[in-house]
C-alpha positions as CSV (number, residue, x, y, z in Angstrom):
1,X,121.3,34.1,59.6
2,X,118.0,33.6,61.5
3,X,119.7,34.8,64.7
4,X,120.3,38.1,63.1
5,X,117.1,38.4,61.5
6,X,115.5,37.9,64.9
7,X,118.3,40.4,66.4
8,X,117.5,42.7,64.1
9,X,113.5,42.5,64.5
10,X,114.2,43.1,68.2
11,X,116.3,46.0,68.0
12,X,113.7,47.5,65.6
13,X,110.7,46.9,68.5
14,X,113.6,48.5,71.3
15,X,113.6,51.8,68.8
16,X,109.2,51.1,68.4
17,X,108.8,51.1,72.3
18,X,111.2,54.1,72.9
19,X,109.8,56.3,70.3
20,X,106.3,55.3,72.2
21,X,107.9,56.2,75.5
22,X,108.9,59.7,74.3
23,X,105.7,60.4,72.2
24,X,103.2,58.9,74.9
25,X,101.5,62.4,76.1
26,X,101.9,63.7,72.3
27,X,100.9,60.9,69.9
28,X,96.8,60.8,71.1
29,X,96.6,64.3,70.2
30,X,98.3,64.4,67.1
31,X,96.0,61.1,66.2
32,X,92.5,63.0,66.8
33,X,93.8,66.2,65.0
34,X,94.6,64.1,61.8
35,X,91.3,62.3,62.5
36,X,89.4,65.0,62.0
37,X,91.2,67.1,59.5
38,X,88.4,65.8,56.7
39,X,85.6,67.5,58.8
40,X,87.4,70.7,59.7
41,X,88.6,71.3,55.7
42,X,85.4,69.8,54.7
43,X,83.5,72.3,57.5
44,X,86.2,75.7,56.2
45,X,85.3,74.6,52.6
46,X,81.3,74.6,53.1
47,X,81.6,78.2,54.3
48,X,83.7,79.5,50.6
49,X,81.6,77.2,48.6
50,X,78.1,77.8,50.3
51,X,76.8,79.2,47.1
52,X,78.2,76.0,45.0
53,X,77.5,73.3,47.4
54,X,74.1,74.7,47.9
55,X,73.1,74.7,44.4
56,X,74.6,71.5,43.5
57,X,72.6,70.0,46.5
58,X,69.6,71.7,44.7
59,X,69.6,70.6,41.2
60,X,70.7,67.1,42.3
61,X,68.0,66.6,44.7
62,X,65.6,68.9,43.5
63,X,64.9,70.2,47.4
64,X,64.7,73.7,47.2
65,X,66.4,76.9,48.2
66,X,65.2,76.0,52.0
67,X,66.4,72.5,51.8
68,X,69.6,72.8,49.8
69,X,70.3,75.8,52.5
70,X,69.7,73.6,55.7
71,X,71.7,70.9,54.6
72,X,74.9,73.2,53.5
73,X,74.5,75.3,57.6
74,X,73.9,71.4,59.1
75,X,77.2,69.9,57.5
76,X,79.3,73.9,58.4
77,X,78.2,73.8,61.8
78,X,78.1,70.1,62.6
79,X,81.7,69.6,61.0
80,X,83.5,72.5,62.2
81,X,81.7,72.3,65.7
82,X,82.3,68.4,66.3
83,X,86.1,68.8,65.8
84,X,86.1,72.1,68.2
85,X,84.2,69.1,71.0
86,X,86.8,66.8,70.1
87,X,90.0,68.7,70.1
88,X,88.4,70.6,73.1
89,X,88.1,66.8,74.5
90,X,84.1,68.0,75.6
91,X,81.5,65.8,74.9
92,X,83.7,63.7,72.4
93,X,81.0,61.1,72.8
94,X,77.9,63.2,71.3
95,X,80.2,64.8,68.9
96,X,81.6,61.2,67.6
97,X,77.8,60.5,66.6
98,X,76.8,63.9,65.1
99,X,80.0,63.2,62.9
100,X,79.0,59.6,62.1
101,X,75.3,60.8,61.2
102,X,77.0,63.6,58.5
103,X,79.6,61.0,57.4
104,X,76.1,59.1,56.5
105,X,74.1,62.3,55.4
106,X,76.9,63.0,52.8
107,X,77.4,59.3,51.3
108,X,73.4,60.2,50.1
109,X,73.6,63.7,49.1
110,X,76.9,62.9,47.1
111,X,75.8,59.4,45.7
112,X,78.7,57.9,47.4
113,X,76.7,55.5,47.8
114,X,77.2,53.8,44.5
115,X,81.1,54.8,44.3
116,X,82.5,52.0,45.7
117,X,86.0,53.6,46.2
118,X,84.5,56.5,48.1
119,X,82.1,54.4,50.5
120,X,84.9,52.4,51.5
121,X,86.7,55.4,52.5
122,X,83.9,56.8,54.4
123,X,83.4,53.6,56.3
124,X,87.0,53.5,57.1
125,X,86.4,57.2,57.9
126,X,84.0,56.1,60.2
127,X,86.1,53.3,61.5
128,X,88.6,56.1,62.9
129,X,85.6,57.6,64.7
130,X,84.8,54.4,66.2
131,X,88.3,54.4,67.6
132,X,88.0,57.9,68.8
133,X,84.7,56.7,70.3
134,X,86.4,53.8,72.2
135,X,89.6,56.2,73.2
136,X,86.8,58.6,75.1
137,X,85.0,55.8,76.4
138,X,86.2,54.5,80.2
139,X,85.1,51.2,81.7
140,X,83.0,52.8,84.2
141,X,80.7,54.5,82.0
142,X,80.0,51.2,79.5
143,X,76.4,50.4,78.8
144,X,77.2,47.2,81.1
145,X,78.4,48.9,83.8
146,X,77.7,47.3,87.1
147,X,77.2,43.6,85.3
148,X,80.1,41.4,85.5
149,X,82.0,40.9,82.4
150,X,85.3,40.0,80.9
151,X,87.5,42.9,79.9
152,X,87.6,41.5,76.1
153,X,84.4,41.4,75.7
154,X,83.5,45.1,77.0
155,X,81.5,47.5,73.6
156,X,85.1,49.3,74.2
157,X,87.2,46.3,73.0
158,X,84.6,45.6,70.0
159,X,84.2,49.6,69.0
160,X,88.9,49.2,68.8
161,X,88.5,45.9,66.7
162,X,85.5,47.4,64.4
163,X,87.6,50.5,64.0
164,X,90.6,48.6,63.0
165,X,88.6,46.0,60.8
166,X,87.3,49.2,58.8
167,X,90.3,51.3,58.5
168,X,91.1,48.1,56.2
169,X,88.7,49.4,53.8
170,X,91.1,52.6,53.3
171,X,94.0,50.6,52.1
172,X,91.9,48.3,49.9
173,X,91.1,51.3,47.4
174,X,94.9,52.4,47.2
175,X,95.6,49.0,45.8
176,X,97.0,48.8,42.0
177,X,96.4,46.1,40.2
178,X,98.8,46.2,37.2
179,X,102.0,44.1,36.5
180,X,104.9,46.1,37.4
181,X,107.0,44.7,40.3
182,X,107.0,47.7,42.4
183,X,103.0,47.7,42.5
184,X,103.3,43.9,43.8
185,X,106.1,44.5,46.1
186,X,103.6,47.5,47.4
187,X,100.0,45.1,47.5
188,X,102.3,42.4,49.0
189,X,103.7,44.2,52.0
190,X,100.5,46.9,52.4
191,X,98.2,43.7,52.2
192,X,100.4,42.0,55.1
193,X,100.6,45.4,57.2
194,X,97.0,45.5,57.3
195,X,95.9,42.1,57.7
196,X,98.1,42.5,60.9
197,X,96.6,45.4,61.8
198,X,92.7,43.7,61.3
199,X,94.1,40.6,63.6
200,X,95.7,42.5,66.5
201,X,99.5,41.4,65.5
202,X,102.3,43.1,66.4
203,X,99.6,45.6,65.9
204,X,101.5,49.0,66.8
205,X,104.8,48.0,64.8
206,X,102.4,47.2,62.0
207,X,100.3,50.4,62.2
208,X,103.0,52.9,62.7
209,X,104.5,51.3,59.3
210,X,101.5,51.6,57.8
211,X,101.7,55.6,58.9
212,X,104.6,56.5,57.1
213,X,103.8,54.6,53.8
214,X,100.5,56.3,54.0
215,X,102.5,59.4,55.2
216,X,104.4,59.2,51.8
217,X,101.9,58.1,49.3
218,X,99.8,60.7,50.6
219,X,102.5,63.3,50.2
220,X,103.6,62.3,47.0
221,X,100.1,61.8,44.9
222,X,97.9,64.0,46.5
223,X,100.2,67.4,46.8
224,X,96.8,69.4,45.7
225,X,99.0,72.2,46.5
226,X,101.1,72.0,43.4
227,X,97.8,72.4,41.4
228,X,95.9,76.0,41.2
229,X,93.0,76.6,42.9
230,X,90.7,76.9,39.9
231,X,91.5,73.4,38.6
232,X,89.0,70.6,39.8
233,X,92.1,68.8,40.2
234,X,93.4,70.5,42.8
235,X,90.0,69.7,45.2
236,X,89.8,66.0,44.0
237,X,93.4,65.6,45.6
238,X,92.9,68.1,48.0
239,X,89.3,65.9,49.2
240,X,92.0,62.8,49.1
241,X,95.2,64.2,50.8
242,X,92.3,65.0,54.0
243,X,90.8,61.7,53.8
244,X,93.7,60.0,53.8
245,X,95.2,62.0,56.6
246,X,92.0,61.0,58.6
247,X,92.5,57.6,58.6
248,X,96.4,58.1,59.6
249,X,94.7,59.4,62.7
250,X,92.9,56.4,63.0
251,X,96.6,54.1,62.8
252,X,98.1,56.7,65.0
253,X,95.4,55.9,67.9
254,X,96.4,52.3,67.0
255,X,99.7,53.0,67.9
256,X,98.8,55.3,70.9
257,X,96.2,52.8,72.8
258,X,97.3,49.7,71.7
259,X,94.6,47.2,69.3
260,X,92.3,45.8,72.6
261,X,91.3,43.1,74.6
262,X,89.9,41.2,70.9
263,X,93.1,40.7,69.5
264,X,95.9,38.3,69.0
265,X,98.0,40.7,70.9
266,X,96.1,40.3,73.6
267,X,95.7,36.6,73.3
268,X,99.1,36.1,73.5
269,X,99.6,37.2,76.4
270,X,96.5,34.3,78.2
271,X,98.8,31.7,76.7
């Protein structure tokens, strides 16, 4: 029985490193365009809700027409131009940070601050940038270039485990905590997928599962396009299906580059 359990976990690691083989030049794209899909809706959607956005951001912060007004144009053309950089792959470093400074910018200006479902999400948000970051970022330009270090313990390495680490904040808030056995079955195999994904074990098995449940929950609950426009349902789920698309990017670089010299899978291969 345990010989074809093992048989069976090898064959399904044969069919992993195949469809890896076949998708190599395709996957890292894909990845940073799901990444960013959160900025470029959120970027489309400050341009037909200028007049909303700006006078929520008004009456909330009591700002100003000027203030409310710069903050609206700052989030439109910092969003929508960071994800041209990105895609573009031109100054994907600069345009990582702007991103990271508007993913902080809103959690004040929206009071996400206090929501702890949405910060999570925006930190794991963040924690797909900081793999994007590490992706762009080559050995020869790191801040300790020219002093002799170990390949694990490079700010590339760190940025891939921080990234991972946070993207575990994502799955935390899909969690249901009720009785039903299909909700445990669900925390008990999402919870495991994760944690492996946090340590660096079997890391791109783990994260390209993690893909298509995510793939399918996010299809399923958050089909904002089922509900009319006018409805505030329809951008609640539509600001979910992004966000939750965004961090798919994040597993999909997982899967693309590997977890990094700081993990087990790494380890594993010392001893």
């Amino acid at each position: 029985m345990l010989n074809i359990k093992q048989h069976s976990f090898e064959e399904l690691l044969q069919h992993l490193l195949e469809f890896l083989r076949v998708t190599k030049q395709y996957l890292p794209h894909i990845a940073r365009l799901c990444l960013i899909s959160t900025f470029l809706e959120d970027g489309i959607r400050m341009w037909f809700q200028w007049s909303e956005q700006k006078e929520y951001i008004e009456t909330t912060w009591g700002c100003g027409f000027f203030l409310a007004t710069l903050f609206v144009l700052i989030n439109l053309l910092g969003q929508l131009g960071g994800c041209i950089l990105i895609l573009s792959r031109n100054f994907v470093q600069y345009a990582c940070f702007g991103l990271f400074g508007l993913i902080a910018l809103q959690t004040v200006a929206y009071s996400i601050l206090w929501d702890p479902k949405f910060l999570m999400r925006n930190l794991a948000l963040g924690g797909g940038l900081l793999l994007l970051l590490a992706e762009s970022r080559s050995e020869g330009r790191s801040m300790f270039a020219g002093v002799p270090t170990m390949r694990e313990s490079s700010p590339k390495q760190y940025m891939q485990l921080g990234g991972r680490v946070l993207l575990v904040l994502m799955f935390m808030t899909l969690l249901h905590f009720d009785t039903s056995f299909l909700s445990i079955l669900q925390n008990l195999v999402g919870t495991a997928l994760i944690v492996l994904v946090a340590i660096g074990f079997k890391t791109k098995l783990a994260a390209l599962t993690l893909v298509i449940w995510l793939l399918a929950i996010n299809v399923y609950f958050n089909a904002f396009w089922t509900i009319p426009a006018y409805k505030p349902m329809h951008d609640f789920l539509k600001y979910d299906f992004f966000q939750t698309t965004s961090v798919i990017g994040g597993l999909l670089l997982v899967v693309a580059l590997g977890p990094g010299g700081v993990s087990m899978d790494e380890k594993k291969k010392e001893w």
